[in-house]
BAPAVEX-289829 format. One record per residue (C-alpha): x, y, z negated. Coordinates in steps of 0.5 Angstrom, whole numbers, plus 500, padded with zeros to 3 digits. Example, Ala and Ser with C-alpha at 12.3 -4.5 7.8 and 13.67 -1.06 7.14 Angstrom:
<rs>
525491484527498486
</rs>
This chain:
<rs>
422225921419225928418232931413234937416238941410242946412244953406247956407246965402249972398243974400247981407246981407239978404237984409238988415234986420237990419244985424242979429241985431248986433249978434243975441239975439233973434233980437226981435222974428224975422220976415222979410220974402220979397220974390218976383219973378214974372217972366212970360211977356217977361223975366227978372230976372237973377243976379243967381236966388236961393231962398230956405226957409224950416221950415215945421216943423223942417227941417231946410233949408235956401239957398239964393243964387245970388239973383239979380232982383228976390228979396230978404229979411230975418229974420226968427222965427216965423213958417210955411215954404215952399218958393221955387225959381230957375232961369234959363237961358240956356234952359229956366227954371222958378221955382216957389214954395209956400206951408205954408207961415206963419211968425208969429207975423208981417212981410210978403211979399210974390210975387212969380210967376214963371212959364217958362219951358224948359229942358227935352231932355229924363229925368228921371235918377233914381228911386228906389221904397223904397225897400230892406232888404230880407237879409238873411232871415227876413222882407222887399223886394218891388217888384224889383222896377225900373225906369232908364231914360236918353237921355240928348240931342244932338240928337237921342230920341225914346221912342216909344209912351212914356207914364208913369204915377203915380199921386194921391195921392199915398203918398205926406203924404196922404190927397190931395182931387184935391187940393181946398179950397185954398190949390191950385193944379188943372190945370191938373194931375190926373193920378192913377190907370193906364197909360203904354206906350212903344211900337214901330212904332215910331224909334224901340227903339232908344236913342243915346245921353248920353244912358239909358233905364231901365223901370222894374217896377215890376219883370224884373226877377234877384231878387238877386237869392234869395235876395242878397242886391236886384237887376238883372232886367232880362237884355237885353235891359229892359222894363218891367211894365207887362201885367197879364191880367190887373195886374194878382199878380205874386209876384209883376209882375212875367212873366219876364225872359228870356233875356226880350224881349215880344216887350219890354213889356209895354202896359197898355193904360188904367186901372182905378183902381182896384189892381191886382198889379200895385202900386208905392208908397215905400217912396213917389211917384210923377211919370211922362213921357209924351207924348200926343200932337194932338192925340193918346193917345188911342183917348184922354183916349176915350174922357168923359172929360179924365176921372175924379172922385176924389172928395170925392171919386168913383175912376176914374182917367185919366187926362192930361195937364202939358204942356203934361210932358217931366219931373217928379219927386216928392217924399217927405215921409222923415219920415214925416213933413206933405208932400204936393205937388202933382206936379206944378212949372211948371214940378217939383217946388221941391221935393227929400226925401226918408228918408229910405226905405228897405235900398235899397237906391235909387233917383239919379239925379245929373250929370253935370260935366261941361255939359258932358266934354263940350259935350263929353258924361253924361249930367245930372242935369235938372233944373225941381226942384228935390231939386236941382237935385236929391239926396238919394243915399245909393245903387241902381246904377244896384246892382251888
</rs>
């Protein structure tokens, strides 16, 4: 298991590289690691950009804060690490993120290019995907997995039309076969298995600010019934993953219960894999909420260039530009030293771990405590970096 360790440092003393010379012994096997941001034309940098550097290897995590004209500077051991930075002003967003930048036997100077988004108004709230002990019985329980999304706007949202979404690979551990030579991510997403999307006319299902709309992955039934460390999906309000033409598996998608709605059931725009049951990853998933722009959904699935083979493979996915995303989540396998990205800076420049799973730990994002009093109801975290703002929490927020 694979445990983050934070070493949190002064911009102003990074920046000068001689500093660490006069208390650490091991002065001679260090390397200055220059960071650049390079922000899109017509911004500037802030005095209160954040510079993350992650040990691949070992987990441990360097955490540069007040970083002022986007540069900073440090000295570090020889290793592979992971390079992120986080810049925002109001609603404008720039991240940017560099996978296995070697330090290793001479200084390095790395630019950074970031990329602009803006903050989401419907968001994701929540995640659980990992899981939970079958308690009092023997062995692991996954099919009570769901989705929490959260209304972070001022103003009334709708979820009719809102697509959801997987990306391959399944796992953040598993051989990327869309990345190139270069290690570099394609211009698009490719999308596994499936596309749902919530019904509606276009304001049947109503948002207010501050509200939330549980997505049922798997069975909205009460999973507690026999499972007591589980979950009671079977709820008014909830949406369900469920359509058992295309995913026929009952253990994984049961016919939902009684206080689920049929128009509250989502609808499987397109299958392109061929499981009888819909998967998301246990301990690793990057997951999306999008909506098309230009066109229906049902037309874009239609057009031949939609649809790609996975290199190296006969599985045919779905693909969608990133401007297309309202937000995403990636997920890192905790477990694991050998993650990689499958999410651009530009929808999540960063990454949550899920260390346990069947633990009935969840992924939670964090609230913002300043926002919420300024605007009188919970405004959650949104800087499009999941390093900064999600967190594994110990139980699911729905356990009763």
């Amino acid at each position: 298991m694979q445990n983050k360790i934070i070493i949190w440092l002064a911009a102003c003393c990074l920046a000068v590289t001689g500093c660490m010379s006069m208390q650490d012994p091991y002065e001679k096997g260090l390397h200055t690691l220059t960071v650049q941001g390079v922000y899109p034309e017509g911004y500037q940098a802030s005095a209160q950009a954040t510079v993350t550097i992650e040990n691949i290897s070992s987990g441990v995590t360097y955490r540069i804060e007040e970083v002022s004209g986007g540069a900073v500077s440090t000295r570090l051991q020889s290793g592979i690490y992971r390079v992120m930075m986080h810049d925002q002003l109001g609603a404008h967003v720039f991240n940017g993120l560099q996978d296995r930048v070697v330090v290793e036997s001479e200084d390095v100077s790395l630019s950074l290019p970031l990329t602009h988004s803006q903050t989401g108004t419907i968001v994701i709230k929540e995640l659980y995907c990992g899981g939970c002990p079958k308690d009092p019985e023997e062995g692991t329980y996954q099919s009570d997995q769901y989705l929490i999304l959260h209304n972070n706007d001022p103003l009334v949202q709708y979820l009719d039309g809102l697509c959801l979404a997987t990306l391959s690979p399944y796992n953040s551990n598993a051989a990327n076969h869309w990345r190139d030579a270069q290690g570099n991510l394609p211009e698009f997403l490719p999308l596994v298995q499936a596309v749902w999307k919530v019904g509606g006319t276009g304001n049947s299902f109503p948002l207010q600010p501050g509200e939330d709309a549980v997505i049922c992955l798997r069975g909205a039934i009460d999973h507690t019934a026999q499972y007591p460390l589980s979950v009671n999906l079977n709820k008014p309000g909830y949406f369900v993953c469920y359509n058992p033409v295309y995913f026929a598996n009952p253990i994984y998608h049961p016919a939902p219960g009684d206080q689920i709605r049929e128009d509250h059931y989502l609808e499987v725009v397109i299958k392109t894999g061929k499981a009888n049951a819909y998967t998301v990853s246990v301990n690793s998933p990057a997951l999306v909420i999008f909506r098309p722009e230009g066109m229906d959904i049902h037309s874009y699935v239609l057009l031949p260039s939609s649809i790609r083979q996975e290199p190296g493979a006969s599985d045919q996915m779905v693909v969608i530009p990133p401007d297309w995303v309202m937000d995403g989540l990636e997920v890192f396998n905790g477990a694991s030293s050998d993650n990689h990205k499958r999410l651009p800076a530009n929808v999540d420049a960063g990454y949550v771990s899920l260390i346990q799973t069947f633990k009935c730990r969840t992924l939670m994002r964090r609230t913002s405590e300043e926002e919420s009093a300024a605007r009188g109801y919970e405004v959650l975290q949104d800087t499009n970096n999941s390093s900064e703002d999600f967190y594994e929490r110990q139980v699911q927020s729905l356990h009763n």
